[in-house]
N, C-alpha and C positions, 0 to 999 in steps of 0.2 A: 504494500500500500504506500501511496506517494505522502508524502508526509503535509503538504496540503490538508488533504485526503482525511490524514488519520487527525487531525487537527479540528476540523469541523466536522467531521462526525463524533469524537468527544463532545463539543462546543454543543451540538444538537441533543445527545446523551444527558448532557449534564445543564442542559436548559430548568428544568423545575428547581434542581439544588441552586441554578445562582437565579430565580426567584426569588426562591424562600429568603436567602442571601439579602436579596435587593432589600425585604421586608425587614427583615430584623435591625440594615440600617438604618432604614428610614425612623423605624422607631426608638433605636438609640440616638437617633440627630434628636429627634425633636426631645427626647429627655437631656440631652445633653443643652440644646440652646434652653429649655425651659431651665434651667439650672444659673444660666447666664446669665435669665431676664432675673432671676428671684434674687441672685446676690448682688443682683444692680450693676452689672461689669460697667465698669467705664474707661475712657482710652488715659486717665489717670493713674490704673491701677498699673498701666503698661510700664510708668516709669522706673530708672534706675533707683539702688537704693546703693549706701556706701556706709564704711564703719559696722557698727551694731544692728544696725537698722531696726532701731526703737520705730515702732510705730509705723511700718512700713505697711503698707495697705495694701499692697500689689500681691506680696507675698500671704498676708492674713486671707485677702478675699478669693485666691489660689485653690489654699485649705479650703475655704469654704464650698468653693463648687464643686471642688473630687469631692469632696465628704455629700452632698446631697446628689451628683451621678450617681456616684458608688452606694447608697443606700447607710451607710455612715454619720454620727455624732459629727464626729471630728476630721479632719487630716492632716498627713504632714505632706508636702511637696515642696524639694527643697533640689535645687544645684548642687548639694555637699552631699549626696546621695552618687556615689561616680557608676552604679550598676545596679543591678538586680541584685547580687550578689551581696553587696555594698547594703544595702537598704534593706537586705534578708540577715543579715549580721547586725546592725545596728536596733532593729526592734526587737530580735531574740536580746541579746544582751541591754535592751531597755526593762525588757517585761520577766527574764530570767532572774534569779539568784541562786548563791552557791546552796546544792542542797536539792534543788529543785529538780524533778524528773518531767523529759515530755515522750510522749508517746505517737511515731508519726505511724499512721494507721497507710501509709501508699507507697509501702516499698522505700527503698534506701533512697534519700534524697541525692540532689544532682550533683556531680564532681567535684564542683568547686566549693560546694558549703560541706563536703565529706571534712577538709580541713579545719575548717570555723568548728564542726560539732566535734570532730575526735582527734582533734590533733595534739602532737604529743611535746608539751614545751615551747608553743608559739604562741598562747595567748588565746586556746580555744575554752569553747565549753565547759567542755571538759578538765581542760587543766583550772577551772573557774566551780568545779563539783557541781556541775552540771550531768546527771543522766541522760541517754537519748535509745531510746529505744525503738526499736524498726518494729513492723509486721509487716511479711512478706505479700503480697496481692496474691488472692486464689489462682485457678488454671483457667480464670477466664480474664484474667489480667484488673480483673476488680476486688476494692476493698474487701478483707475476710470479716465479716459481720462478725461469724461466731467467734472468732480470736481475737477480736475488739472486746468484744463483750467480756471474753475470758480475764483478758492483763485487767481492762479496769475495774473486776471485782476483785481478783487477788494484787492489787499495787495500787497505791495512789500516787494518780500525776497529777500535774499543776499547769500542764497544757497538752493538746491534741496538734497536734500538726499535720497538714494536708496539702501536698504538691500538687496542681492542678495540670502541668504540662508532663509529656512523659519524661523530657530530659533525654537520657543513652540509654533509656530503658525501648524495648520492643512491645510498646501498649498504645491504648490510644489514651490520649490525654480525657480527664474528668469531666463530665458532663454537668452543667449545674444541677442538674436533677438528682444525678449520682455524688456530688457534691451534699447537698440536700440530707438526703438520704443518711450519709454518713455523718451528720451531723446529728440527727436523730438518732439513730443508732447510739450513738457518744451521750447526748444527753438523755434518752431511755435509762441508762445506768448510773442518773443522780450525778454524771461530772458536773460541774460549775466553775472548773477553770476556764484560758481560755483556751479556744478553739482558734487557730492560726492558720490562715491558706497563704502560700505560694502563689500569688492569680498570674505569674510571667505568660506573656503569650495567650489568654484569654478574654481579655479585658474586649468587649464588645462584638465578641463572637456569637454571642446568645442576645437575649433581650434581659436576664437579672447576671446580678452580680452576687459572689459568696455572701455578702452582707446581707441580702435579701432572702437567704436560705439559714441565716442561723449562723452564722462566721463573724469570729469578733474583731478579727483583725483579719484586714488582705494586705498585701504587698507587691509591689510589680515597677516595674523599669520606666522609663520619660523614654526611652533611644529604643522601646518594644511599643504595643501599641496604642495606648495612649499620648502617647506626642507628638502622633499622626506623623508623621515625617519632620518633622521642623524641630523638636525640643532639642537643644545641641546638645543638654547633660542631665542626670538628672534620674531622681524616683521619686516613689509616693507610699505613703503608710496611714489606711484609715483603718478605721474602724472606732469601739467604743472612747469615749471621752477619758475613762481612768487611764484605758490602754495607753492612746496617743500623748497625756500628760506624763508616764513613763518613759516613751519611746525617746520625748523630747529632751527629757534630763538625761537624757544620752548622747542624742543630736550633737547637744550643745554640751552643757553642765546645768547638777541638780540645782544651781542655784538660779538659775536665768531661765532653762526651759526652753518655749516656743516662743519669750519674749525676742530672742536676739535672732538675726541673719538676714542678710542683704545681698544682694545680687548686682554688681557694678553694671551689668549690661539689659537689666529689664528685662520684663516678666511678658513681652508679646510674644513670643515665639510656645511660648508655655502656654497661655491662652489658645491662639489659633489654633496648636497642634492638637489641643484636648478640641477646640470644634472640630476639625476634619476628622478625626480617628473616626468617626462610628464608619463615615464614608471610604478612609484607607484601609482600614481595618478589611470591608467587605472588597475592595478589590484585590488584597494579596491575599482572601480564603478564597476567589473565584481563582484567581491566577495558579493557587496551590493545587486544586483541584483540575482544573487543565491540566497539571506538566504532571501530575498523577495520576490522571486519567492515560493520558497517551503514554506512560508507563508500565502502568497497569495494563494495557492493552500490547503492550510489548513482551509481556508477562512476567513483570519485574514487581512484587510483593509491595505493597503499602500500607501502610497504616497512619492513620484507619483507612479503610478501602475508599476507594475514590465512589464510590457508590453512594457512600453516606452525606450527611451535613458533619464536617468536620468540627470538632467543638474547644478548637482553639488553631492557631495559627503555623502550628508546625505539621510539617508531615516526615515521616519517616520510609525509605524506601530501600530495599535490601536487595543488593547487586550479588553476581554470584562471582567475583574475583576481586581481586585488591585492583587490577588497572581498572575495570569497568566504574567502580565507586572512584576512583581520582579521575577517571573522565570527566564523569559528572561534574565533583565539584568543582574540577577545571573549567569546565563549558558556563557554569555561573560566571566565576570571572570574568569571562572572554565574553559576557552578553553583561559586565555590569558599565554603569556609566564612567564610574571612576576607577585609574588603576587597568584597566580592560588588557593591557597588555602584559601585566605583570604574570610570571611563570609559577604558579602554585607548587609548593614544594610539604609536605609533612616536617611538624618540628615538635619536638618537646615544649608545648606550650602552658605555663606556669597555671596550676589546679589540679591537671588533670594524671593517671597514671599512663598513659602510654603515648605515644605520638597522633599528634592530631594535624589534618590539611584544611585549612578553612579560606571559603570565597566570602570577602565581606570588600566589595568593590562600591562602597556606598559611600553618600555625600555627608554625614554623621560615623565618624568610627567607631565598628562594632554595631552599627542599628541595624539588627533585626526585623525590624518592622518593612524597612528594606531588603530586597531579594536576595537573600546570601545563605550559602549550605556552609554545614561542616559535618566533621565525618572521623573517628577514631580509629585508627587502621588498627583494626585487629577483628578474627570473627565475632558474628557473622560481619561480612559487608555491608554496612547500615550508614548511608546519607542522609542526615537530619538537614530538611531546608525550610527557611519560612520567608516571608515578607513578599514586596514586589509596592514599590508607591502608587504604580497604574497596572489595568490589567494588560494592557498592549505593550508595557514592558514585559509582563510576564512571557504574554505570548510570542512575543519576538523570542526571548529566549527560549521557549519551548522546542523552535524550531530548530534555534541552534544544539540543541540540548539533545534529541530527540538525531540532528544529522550524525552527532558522535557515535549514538548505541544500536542505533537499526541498522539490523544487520545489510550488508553490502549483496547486490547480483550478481 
């Protein structure tokens, strides 16, 4: 089949999922501009702040509309947040103390917070008498209810932890309903601590947010998809008001809080990128869905199956050799805007245990939300890619992408 060909017969396939797609953003636009109109945005709030930034309104009124998007008291969104990573370390050790046990109910969290929780003499969790205890996801790649059930009547934690994306795992990322669900579960058996999501790479995938199902804190990145393409740096941390006054005396210090922090360059970019997301957001889940679609039709494994509505922004796709997955992530390069010529090589990249080749040819370095794979050479073969700012970015590189792996005449 000509690759034309196998492109719009996907495109025709996958017509009702980017739909549904169309619909879920629409309804995050309009929760998200209603959130605008109510904190009263004004082109005031856009300005710089400098020093302490007493009384900075740009930054307060920030807070205010992730915390009422996100179904949230409170929030923090702040530039001194440098990753996902970054802003998943700064709230656990806001809301942690030594002594305290958490229980993450979705399998071993992602690579680079393996270090934050168990690391041995750099200032983790653990070296801080911090507990962390795993439960493995059953054989359908979903939370084990009954071994939830089990730890929290023989041990008491002090919080639940819940990773919503798969990470290097071979699952599909959480659904908020299975979100949901596992949240009841948890509070079915009397816990009252808190309950802690991961939201990296789901944030307006669906129409609710963890908060809306019973999650007291979420967590997630400005350069993934909340900052629509535009936020140059940056996270965000809602959830309840005790929580977020915690998280803050860590931010900063317990004596200042959420009073101090300033941003010399202004908080527009922060603003606009949270309006476009619900819209970016749904062109890199159609975009991901095309270049796995015609993967999957090439007969190369994905997950989740390009069949479904993907219920976060990564997908995962499992090659059957170590050149066929450095193709790939090659071929993202070589279709990204910036960088396009640069030759992708595998390196020892700082988190992770083993060699990793990553495409991130974007105009924010390291955004995600923008079209970039990477990939851990070791079995099986598994290329983790997300993003794309338009779908006809994606498509364009579908084509490229798609000319490297189909097979020749």
């Amino acid at each position: 089949m000509e690759l034309e060909q196998l492109i719009l017969s996907q495109e025709q396939a996958l017509a009702p999922l980017f739909c549904e797609i169309d619909k879920i953003a629409l309804y995050n636009q309009e929760k998200v501009l209603s959130a605008f109109r109510e904190e009263r945005v004004a082109l005031y709030h856009f300005a710089p702040s400098s020093g302490y930034g007493y009384g900075d309104e740009g930054r307060d009124t920030l807070g205010h509309v992730y915390a009422c998007v996100f179904g949230a008291e409170r929030a923090i969104v702040s530039p001194a947040l440098l990753s996902g990573t970054h802003a998943l370390t700064v709230a656990l050790f806001g809301l942690l103390r030594p002594g305290n046990s958490v229980l993450c109910v979705t399998g071993t969290p992602y690579d680079t917070l393996r270090g934050v929780i168990w690391g041995e003499g750099n200032g983790s969790l653990h070296d801080f008498g911090v507990t962390f205890d795993v439960i493995a996801l059953n054989r359908e790649g979903k939370p084990d209810e009954g071994e939830i059930t089990r730890l929290l009547q023989e041990k008491q934690y002090d919080m639940v932890y819940i990773q919503r994306s798969r990470g290097y795992e071979l699952r599909d990322a959480f659904t908020i309903e299975e979100i949901g669900a596992c949240v009841a579960c948890v509070r079915a058996e009397g816990f009252a601590g808190c309950i802690f999501v991961d939201n990296c790479y789901g944030e307006f995938a669906e129409r609710q947010e963890p908060c809306d199902v019973g999650a007291d804190i979420v967590v997630g990145s400005l350069i993934k998809n909340p900052g629509g393409g535009l936020a140059p740096t940056g996270g965000y941390i809602a959830g309840g008001a005790k929580y977020i006054a915690a998280v803050e005396n860590r931010l900063t210090a317990p004596s200042v809080g959420g009073e101090v922090g300033s941003y010399a360059f202004g908080y527009q970019y922060f603003f606009e990128g949270l309006f476009l997301a619900p819209h970016v957001v749904a062109q890199a889940l159609k975009g991901g869905l095309l270049i796995g679609g015609c993967l999957e039709a090439l007969g190369f494994e994905n997950f989740p199956s390009a069949k479904r509505l993907p219920p976060d922004l990564t997908r995962a796709v499992r090659f059957d050799t170590e050149e066929q997955l450095t193709s790939f992530i090659q071929s993202v390069q070589e279709c990204s805007p910036v960088d396009s010529f640069v030759r992708l090589e595998a390196w020892d990249m700082p988190g992770y245990d083993c060699k990793v080749i990553m495409a991130a040819g974007s105009f924010v370095q390291g955004a995600s939300i923008e079209l970039s794979a990477d990939a851990p050479i070791r079995r099986p073969y598994t290329a983790y890619f997300q993003g794309g700012l338009t779908y006809e970015h994606c498509r364009i590189a579908c084509r490229h992408i798609l000319s490297k792996l189909m097979p020749r005449e």
